[in-house]
C-alpha positions in Angstrom: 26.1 126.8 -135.4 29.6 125.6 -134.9 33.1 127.4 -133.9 35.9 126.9 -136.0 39.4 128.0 -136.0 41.3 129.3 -139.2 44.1 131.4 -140.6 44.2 134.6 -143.1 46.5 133.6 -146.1 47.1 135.7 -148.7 43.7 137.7 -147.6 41.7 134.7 -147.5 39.9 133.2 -144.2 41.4 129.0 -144.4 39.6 127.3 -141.8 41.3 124.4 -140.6 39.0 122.0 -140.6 36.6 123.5 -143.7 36.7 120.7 -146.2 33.2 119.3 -145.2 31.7 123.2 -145.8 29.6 123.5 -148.5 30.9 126.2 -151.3 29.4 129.8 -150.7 28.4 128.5 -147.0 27.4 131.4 -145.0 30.5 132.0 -142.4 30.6 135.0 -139.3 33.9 135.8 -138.8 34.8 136.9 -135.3 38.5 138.7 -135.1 40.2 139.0 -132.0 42.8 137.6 -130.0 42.0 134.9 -128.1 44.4 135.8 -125.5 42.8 139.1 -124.3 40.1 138.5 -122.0 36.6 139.7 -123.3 35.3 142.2 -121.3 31.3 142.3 -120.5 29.0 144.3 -118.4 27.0 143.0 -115.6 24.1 143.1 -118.0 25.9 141.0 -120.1 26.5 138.9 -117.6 23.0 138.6 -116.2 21.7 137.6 -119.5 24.4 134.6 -119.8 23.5 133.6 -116.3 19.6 133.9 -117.6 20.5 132.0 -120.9 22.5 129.5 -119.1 19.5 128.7 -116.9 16.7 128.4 -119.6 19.2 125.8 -121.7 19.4 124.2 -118.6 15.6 124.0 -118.2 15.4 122.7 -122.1 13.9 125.9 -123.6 15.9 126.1 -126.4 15.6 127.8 -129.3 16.7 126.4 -133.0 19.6 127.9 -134.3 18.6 128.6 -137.7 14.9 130.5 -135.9 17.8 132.3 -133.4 19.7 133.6 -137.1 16.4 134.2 -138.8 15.6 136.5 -135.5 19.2 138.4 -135.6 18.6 139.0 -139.0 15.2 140.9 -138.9 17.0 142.3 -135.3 13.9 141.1 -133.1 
């Protein structure tokens, strides 16, 4: 999983840098402004800390297992 920046044109998320994508690749679009600070709860926060710590430790978990996981909603 990668971040990527883009632009709607005409309706249509361009990506600036989406040449290498393969055609019908899966995309998440987040919309927001990246100006506004993000606001979290100390939960939230705790679990960053937490998730910060394990990466840290090397107990990671493979990104397409993490997606496979969100989608089932484990």
């Amino acid at each position: 999983m990668e971040i990527r920046t883009g632009t709607v044109i005409n309706g249509a998320i361009v990506l600036e840098d989406g040449e290498d994508l393969e055609e019908g690749a899966l995309v998440t679009v987040w919309v927001g402004n990246p100006l506004e600070p993000v606001q979290v709860t100390e939960e939230e926060l705790h679990l960053i800390k937490n998730g910060k710590a394990a990466a840290a430790r090397g107990e990671l978990l493979d990104a397409r297992a993490f997606l496979r996981e969100l989608r089932r909603g484990v």
